[in-house]
SERO-4910 file (N, C-alpha, C, O; in steps of 0.05 Angstrom, whole numbers):
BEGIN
 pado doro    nc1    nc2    nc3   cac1   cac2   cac3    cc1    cc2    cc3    oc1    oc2    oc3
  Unk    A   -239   -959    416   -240   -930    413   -252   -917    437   -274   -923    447
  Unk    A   -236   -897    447   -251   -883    466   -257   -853    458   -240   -842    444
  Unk    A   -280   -839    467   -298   -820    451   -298   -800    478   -310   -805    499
  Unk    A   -280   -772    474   -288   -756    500   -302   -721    482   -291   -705    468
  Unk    A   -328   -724    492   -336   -701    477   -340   -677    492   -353   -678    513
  Unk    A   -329   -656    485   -334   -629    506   -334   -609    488   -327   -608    465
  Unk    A   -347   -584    511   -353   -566    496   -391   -544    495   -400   -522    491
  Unk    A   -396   -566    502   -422   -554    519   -422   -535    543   -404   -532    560
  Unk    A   -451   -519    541   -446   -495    566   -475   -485    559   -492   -494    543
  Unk    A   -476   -464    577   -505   -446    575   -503   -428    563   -485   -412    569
  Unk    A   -519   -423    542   -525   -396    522   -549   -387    525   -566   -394    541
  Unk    A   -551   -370    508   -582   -363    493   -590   -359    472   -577   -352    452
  Unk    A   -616   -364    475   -633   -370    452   -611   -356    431   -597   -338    439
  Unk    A   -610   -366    394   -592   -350    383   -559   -346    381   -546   -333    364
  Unk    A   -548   -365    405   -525   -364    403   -511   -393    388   -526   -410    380
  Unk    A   -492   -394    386   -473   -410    374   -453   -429    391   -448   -417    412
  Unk    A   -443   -449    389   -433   -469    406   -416   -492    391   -428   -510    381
  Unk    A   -394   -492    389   -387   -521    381   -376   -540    394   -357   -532    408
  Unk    A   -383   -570    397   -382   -592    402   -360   -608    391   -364   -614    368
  Unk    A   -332   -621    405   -317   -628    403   -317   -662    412   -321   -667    436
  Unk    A   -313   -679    397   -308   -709    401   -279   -723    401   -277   -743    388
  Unk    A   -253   -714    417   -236   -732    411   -242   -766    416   -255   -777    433
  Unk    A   -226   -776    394   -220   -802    394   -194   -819    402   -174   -804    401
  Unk    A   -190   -842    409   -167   -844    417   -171   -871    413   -191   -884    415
  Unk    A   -143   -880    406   -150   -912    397   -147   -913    369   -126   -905    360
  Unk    A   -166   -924    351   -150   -935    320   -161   -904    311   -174   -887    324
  Unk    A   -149   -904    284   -146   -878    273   -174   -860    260   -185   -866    239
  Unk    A   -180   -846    270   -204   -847    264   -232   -836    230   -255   -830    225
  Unk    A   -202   -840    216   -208   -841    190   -220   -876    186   -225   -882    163
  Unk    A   -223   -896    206   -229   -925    196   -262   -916    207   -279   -933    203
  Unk    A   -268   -900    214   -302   -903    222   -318   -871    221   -311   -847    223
  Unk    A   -339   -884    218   -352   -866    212   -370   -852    241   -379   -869    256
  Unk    A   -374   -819    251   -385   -809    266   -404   -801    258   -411   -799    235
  Unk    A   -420   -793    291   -448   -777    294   -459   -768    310   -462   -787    324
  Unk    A   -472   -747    323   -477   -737    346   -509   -740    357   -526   -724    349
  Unk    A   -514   -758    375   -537   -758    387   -539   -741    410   -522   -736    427
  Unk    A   -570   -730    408   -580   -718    447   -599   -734    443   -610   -747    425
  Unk    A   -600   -725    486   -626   -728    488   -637   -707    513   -623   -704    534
  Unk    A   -658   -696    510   -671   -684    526   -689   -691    554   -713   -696    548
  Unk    A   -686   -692    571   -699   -698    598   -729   -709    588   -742   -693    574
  Unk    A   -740   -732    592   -757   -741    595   -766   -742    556   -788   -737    545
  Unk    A   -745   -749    547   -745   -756    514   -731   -772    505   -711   -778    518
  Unk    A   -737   -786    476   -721   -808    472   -700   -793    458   -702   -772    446
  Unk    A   -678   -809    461   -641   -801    452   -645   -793    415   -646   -813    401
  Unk    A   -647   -778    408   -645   -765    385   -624   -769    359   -604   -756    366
  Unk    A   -622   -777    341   -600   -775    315   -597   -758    305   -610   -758    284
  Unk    A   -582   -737    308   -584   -704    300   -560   -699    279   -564   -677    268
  Unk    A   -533   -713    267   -528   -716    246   -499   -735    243   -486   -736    264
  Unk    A   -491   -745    226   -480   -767    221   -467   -759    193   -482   -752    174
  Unk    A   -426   -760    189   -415   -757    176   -397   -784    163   -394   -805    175
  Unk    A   -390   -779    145   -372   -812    135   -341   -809    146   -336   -792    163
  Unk    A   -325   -823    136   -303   -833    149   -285   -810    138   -270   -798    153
  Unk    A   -289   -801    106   -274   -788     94   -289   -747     99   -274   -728     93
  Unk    A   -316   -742    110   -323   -722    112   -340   -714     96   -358   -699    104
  Unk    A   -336   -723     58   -357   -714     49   -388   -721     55   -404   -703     49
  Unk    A   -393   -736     63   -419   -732     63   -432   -740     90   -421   -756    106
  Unk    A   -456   -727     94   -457   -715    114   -499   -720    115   -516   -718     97
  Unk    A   -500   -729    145   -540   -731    147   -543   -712    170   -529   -708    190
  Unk    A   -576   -694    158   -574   -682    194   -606   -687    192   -619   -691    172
  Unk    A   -616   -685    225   -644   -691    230   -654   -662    221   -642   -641    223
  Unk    A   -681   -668    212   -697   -647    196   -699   -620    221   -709   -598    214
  Unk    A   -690   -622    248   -692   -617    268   -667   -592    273   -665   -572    288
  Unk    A   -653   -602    258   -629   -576    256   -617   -573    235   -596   -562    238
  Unk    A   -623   -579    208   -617   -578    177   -613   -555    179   -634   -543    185
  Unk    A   -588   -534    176   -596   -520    160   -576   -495    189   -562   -476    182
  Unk    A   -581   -501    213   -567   -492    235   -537   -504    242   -517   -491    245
  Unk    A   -541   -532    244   -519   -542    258   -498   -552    233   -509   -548    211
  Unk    A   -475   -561    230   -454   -569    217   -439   -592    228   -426   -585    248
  Unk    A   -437   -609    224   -419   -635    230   -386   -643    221   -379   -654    200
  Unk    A   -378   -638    231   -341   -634    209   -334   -660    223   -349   -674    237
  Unk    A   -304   -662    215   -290   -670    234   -263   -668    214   -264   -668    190
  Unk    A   -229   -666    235   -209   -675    221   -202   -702    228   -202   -712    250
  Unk    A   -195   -711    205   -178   -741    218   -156   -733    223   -147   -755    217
  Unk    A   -138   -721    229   -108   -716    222   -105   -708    259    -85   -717    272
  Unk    A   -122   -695    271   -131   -697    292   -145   -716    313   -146   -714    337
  Unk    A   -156   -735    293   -175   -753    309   -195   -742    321   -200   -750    344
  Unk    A   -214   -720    310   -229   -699    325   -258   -693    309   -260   -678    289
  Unk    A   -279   -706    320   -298   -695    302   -317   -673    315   -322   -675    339
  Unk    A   -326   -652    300   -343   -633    316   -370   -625    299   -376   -629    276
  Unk    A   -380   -614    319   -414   -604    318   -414   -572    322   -410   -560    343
  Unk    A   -418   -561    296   -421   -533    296   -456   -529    298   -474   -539    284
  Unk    A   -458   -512    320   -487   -508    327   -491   -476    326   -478   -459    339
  Unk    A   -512   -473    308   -520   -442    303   -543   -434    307   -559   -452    302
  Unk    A   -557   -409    316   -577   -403    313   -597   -423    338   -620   -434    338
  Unk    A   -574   -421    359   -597   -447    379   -613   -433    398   -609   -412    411
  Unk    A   -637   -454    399   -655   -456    401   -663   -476    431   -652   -497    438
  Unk    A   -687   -462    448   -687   -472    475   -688   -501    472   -671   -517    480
  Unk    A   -709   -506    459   -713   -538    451   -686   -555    441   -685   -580    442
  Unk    A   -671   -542    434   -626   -554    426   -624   -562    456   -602   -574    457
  Unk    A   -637   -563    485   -632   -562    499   -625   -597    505   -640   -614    497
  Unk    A   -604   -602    518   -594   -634    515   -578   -647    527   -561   -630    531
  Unk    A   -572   -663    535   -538   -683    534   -537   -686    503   -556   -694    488
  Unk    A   -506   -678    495   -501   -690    467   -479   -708    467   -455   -702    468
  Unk    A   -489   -728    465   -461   -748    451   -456   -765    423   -471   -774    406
  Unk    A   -424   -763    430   -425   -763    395   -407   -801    399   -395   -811    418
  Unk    A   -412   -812    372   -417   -833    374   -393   -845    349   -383   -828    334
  Unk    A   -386   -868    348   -367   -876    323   -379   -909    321   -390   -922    339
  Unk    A   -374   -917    292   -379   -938    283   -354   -947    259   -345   -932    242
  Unk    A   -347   -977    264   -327   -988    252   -343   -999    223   -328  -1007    205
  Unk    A   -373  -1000    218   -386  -1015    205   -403   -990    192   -406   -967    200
  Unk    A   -413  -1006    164   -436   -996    154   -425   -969    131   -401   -968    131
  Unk    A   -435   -953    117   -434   -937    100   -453   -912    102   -447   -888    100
  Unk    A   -475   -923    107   -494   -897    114   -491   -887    141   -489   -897    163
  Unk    A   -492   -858    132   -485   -836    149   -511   -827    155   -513   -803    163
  Unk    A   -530   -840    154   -561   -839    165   -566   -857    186   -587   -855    198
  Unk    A   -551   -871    192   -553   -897    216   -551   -895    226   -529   -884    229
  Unk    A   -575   -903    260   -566   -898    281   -540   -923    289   -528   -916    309
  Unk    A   -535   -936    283   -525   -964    292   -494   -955    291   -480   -956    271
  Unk    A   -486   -946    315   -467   -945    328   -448   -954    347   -458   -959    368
  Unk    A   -419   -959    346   -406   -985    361   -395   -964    395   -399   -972    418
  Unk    A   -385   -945    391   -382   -930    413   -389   -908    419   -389   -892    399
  Unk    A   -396   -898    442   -407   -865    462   -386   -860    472   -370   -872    486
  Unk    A   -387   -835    459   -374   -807    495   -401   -807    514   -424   -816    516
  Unk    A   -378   -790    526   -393   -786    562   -420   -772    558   -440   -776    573
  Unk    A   -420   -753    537   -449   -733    537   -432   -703    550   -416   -702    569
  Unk    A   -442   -685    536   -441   -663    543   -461   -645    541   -472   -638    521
  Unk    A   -467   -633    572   -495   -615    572   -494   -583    553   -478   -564    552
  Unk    A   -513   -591    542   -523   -559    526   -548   -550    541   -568   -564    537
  Unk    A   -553   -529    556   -562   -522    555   -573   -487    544   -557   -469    547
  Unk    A   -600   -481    531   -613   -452    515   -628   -443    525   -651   -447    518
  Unk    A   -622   -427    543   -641   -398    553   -660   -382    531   -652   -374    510
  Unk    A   -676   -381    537   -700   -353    524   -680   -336    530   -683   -312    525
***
């Protein structure tokens, strides 16, 4: 599976952004996604994680409640709806796929995209 995520850019504080993951390779209804950052001089972050079929869905206590995690299979496309962001949202985000496992709380992931920069102005 190869993972190309885009869609990052510079906003501000407050604005809105979504994050796009195509997949390419087996279909991507067989695994489950998730989108990690990480911030300059911080460890790589688990910010939320969806199942194979979409219902269910984990986000870090860190953007509960802002961000949204979708994806279509029919597309091969999973995305990161980000709302209400925040300087600290500031990141590389990449989003990640796994052929294994059930929990959509796990970091334990089989492939990365490239990372795409977010950066949030005051």
């Amino acid at each position: 599976v190869q993972l190309q995520a885009s869609g990052g850019g510079l906003v501000q504080a407050g604005d809105s952004l979504r994050l796009s993951c195509a997949a390419s390779g087996r279909a991507s209804s067989n695994y489950r996604m998730g989108w990690f950052r990480q911030a300059p001089g911080k460890e790589r972050e688990f910010v939320a994680g969806i199942s194979r079929t979409g219902y269910t869905k984990y986000y870090a206590d860190s953007v509960k409640g802002r961000f949204t995690i979708s994806r279509d299979n029919a597309k091969n496309t999973g995305y990161l709806q980000m709302n209400s962001l925040k300087p600290e949202d500031t990141a590389v985000y990449y989003c990640a796929a796994a052929y294994s496992g059930y929990d959509v709380s796990s970091v334990r992931f089989d492939y990365w995209g490239q990372g795409t920069q977010v950066t949030v102005s005051n």
